[in-house]
N, C-alpha and C positions, 0 to 999 in steps of 0.2 A: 250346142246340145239342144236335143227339143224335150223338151217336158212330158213325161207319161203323164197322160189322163188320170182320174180316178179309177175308172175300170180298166185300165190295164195295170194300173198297181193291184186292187182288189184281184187281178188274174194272177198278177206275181204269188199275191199272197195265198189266195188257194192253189195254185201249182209248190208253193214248198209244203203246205201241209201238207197235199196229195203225196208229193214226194216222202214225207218223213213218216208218213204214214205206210208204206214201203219196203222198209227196216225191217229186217227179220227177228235182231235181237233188241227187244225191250229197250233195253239203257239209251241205247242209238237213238231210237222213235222217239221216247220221250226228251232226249237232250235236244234232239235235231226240231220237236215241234216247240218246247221251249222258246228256245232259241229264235224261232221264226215269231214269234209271237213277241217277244222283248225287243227285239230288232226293231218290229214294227213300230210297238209301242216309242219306244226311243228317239222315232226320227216323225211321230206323226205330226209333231211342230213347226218342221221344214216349210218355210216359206219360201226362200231365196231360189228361183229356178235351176240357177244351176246345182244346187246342193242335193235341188230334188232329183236332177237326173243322176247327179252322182250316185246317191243314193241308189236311185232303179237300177243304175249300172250294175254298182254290188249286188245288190239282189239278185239280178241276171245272173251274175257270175256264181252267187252261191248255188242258185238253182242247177247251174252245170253239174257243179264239182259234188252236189248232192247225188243227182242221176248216176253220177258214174261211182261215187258209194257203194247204192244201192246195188247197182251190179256187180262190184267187185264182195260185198256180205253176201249176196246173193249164191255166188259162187266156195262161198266159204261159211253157207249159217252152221250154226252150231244144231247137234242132233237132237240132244235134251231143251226141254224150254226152261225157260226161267220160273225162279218161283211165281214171280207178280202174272205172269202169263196163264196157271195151272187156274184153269175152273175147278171151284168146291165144287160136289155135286149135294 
């Protein structure tokens, strides 16, 4: 396995916020940037190379399965938004 660099994790990790940022409905964006964010947090410890590519791997993989989400809410967002969504004026 080879070891991602720091800028290509750093790219992992703004490709899933871009990603979760994406999400039509509210709850999804925020669990899905969450998420990306404790992930990260969780494994920034990793030293053993191969744990780190593991890790990218997953990452990889989540970033897929996030994309293809996004198109499938896309295809089905809801009409009304959400409370948290609604600007006061």
């Amino acid at each position: 396995m080879v070891v991602p660099s720091r800028a290509e994790v750093l790219r992992l990790f703004r490709s899933l916020l871009r990603t979760a940022s994406k999400f039509s409905d509210f709850n999804i964006r925020e669990y899905t940037r969450r998420r990306t964010i404790d992930g990260f947090r969780e494994n920034h410890h990793l030293s053993d190379p191969a744990s780190v590519a593991a890790a990218f791997a997953d990452g990889n993989s989540q970033l897929d399965i996030a994309r293809r989400q996004v198109l499938v809410y896309s295809l089905y967002a809801p009409k009304v938004k959400n409370v948290m969504e609604i600007k006061y004026k």
